[in-house]
Backbone bond lengths (Angstrom), bond angles and torsions (degrees), N, CA, C in turn:
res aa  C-N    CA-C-N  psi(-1)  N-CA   C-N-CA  omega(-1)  CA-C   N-CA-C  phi
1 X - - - 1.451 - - 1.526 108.17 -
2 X 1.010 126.58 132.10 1.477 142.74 -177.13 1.806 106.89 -70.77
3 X 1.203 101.40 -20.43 1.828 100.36 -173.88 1.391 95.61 -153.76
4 X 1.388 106.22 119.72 1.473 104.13 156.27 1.380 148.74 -53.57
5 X 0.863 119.41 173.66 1.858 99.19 179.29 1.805 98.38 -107.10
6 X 1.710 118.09 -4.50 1.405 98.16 161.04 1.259 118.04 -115.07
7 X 1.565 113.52 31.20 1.312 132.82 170.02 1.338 106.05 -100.78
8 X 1.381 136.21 -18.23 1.653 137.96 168.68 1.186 100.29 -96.71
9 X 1.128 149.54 -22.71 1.351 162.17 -146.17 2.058 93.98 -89.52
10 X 1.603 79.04 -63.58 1.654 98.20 175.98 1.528 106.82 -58.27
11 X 1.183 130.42 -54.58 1.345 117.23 -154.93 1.820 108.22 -75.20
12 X 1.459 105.02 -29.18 1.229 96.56 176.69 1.590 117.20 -75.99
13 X 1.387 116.40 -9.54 1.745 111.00 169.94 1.631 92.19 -83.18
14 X 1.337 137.17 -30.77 1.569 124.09 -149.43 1.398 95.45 -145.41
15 X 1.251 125.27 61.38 1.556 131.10 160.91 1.819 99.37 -21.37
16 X 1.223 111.08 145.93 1.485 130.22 171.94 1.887 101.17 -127.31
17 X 1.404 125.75 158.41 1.055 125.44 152.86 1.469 127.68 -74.25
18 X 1.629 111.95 71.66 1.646 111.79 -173.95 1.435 95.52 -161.79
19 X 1.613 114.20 -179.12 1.497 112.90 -143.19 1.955 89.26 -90.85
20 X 1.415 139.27 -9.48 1.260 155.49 -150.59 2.000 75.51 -91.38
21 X 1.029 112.15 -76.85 1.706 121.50 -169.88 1.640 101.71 -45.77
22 X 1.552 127.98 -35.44 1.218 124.72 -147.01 1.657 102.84 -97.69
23 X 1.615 103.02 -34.00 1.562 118.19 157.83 1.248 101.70 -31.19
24 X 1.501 97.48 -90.99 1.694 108.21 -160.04 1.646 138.76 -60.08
25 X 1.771 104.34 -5.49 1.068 107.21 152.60 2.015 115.58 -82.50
26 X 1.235 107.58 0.37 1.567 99.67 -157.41 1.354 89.53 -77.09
27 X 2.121 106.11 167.43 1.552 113.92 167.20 1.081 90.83 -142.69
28 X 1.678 74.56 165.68 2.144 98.47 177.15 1.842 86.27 -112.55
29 X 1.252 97.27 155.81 1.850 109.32 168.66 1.310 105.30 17.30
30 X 1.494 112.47 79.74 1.376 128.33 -173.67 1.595 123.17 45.43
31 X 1.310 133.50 -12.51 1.143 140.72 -157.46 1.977 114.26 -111.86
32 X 1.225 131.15 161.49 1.268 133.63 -148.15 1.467 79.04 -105.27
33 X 1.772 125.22 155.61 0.920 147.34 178.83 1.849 106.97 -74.10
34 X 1.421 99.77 125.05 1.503 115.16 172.25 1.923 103.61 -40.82
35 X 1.126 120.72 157.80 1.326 122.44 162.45 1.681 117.09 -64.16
36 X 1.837 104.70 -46.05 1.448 105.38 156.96 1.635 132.50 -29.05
37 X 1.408 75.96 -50.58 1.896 97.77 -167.54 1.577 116.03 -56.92
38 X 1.570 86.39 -46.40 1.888 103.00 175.99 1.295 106.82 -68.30
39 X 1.157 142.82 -64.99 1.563 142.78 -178.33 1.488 108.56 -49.13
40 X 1.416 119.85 -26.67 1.856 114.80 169.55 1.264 86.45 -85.38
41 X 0.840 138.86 -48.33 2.052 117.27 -163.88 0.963 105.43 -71.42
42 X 1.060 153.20 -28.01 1.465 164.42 -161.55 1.568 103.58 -94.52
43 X 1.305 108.46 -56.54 1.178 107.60 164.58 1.905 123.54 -56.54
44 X 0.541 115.46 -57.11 1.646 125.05 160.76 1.152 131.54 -38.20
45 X 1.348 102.43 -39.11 1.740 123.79 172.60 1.397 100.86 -76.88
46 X 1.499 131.54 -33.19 1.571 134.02 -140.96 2.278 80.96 -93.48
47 X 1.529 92.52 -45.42 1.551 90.27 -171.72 1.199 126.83 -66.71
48 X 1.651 104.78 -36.37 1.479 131.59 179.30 1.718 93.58 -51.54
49 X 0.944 103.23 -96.79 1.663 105.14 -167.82 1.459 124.78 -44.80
50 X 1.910 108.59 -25.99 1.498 85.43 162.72 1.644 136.06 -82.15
51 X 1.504 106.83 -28.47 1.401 110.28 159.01 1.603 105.62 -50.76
52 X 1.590 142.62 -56.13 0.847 130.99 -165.11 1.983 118.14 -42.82
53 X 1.569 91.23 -53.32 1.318 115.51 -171.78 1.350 106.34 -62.25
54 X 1.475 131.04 -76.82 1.478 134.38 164.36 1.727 119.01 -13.50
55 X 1.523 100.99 -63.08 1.590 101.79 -169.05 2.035 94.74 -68.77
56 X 1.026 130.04 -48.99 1.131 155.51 139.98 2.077 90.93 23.01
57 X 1.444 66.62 -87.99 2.062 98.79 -168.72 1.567 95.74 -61.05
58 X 1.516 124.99 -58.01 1.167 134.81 -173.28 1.920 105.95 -34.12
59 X 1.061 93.62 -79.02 1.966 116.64 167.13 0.916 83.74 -30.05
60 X 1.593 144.32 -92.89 1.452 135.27 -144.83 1.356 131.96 -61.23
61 X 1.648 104.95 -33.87 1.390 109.19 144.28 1.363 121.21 -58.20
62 X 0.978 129.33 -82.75 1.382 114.87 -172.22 1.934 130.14 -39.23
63 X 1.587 89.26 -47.08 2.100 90.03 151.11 1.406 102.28 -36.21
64 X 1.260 128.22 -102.76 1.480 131.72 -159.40 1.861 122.56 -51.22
65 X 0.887 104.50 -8.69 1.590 118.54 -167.91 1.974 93.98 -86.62
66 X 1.801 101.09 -48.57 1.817 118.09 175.08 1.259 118.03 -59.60
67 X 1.957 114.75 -23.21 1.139 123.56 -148.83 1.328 112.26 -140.49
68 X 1.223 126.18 60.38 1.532 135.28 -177.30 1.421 111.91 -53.61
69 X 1.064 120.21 -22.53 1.741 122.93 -170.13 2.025 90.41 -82.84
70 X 1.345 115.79 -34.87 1.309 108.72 178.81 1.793 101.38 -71.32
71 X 1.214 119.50 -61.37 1.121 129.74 -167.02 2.136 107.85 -41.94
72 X 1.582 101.57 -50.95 1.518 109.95 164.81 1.464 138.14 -56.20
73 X 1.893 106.04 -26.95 1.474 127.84 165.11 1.792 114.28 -61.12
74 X 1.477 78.16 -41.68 2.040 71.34 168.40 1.047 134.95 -162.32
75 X 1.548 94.85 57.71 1.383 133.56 134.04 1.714 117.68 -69.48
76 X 1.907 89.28 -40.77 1.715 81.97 175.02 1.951 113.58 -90.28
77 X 1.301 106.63 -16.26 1.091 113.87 168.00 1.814 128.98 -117.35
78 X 1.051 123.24 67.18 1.315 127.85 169.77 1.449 130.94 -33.16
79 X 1.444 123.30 -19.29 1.112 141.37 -163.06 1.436 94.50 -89.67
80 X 1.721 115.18 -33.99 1.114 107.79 177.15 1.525 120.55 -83.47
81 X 1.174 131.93 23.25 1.405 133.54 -153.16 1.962 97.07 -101.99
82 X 1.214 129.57 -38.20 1.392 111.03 155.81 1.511 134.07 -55.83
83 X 1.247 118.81 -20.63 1.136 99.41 -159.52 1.805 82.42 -122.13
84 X 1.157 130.47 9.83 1.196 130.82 145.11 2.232 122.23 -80.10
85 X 1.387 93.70 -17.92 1.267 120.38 151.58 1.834 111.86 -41.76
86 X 1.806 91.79 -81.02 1.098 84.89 178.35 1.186 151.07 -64.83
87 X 1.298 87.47 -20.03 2.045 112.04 173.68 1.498 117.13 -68.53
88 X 1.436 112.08 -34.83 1.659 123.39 174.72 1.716 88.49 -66.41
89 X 1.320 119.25 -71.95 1.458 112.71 -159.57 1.682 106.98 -42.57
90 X 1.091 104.75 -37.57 1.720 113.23 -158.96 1.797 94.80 -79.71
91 X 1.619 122.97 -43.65 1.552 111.82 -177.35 1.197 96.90 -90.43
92 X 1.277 149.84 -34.27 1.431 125.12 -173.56 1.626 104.28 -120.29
93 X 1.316 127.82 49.75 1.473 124.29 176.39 1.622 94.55 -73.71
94 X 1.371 88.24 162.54 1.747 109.44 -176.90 1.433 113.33 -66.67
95 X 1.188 131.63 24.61 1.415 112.52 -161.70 1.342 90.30 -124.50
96 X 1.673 111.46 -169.09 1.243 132.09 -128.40 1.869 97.42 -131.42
97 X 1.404 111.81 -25.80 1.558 115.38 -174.39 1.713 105.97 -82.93
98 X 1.247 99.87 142.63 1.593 112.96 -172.15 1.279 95.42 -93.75
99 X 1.226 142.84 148.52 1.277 165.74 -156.26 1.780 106.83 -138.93
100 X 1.759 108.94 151.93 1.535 101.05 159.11 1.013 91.81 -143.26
101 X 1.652 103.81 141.78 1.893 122.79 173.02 1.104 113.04 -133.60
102 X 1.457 112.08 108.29 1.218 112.47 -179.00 1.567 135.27 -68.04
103 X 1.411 89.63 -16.14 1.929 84.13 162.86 1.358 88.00 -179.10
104 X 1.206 102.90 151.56 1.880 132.96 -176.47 1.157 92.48 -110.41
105 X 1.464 94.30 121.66 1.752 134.44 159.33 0.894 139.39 -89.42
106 X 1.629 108.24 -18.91 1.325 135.96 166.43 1.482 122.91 -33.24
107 X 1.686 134.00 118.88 1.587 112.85 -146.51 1.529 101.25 -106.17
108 X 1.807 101.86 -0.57 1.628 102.45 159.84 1.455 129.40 -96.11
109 X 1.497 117.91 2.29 1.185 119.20 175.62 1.955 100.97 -125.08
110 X 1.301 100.74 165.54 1.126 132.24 171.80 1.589 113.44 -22.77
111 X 1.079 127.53 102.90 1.825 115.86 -174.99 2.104 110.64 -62.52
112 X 1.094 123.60 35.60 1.351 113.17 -169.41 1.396 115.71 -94.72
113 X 1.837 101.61 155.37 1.552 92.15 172.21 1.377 116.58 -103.26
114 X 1.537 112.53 139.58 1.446 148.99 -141.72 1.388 100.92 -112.26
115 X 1.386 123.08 124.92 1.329 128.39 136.10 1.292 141.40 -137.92
């Protein structure tokens, strides 16, 4: 089980600042969430984000693994490795919506136009 039942037990006597405390105060139609209810959301949340994260990381490996000229850009530059972060998440994020960019500006990848 991903959450105990005297780990919700606890948070609702001793709220913490985290999403476990923010659950167990939440309601549906005025009323506090079943214990059921919390262990599926929780559960959901626990799956949600690791598929998110995995396929996530997965994609990004494989980007750089296809793309040695990226992998060599910052290798020589590390400084650039966040915000090449964000650019992997943003061209190969896990999701499902098609996007159009009309041209990459990006000064570590390829200047081409994209559709």
């Amino acid at each position: 089980m991903l959450i105990s039942p005297s780990e919700i037990k606890d948070r609702r006597a001793n709220p913490r600042n985290d999403l476990i405390s923010f659950d167990v105060s939440g309601q549906i139609d005025g009323g506090p969430l079943t214990h059921d209810e919390l262990i599926g959301f929780m559960f959901n949340l626990f799956i949600g984000g690791l598929d998110t994260v995995s396929t996530n990381m997965g994609l990004q490996f494989w980007h750089l693994a296809t793309h040695p000229q990226d992998q060599d850009a910052l290798r020589a530059d590390p400084t650039a490795i966040p915000h090449a972060i964000d650019e992997l998440m943003r061209l190969r994020g896990g999701h499902h919506l098609s996007h159009l960019q009309e041209r990459n500006n990006d000064p570590w990848r390829d200047d081409q136009t994209r559709r």
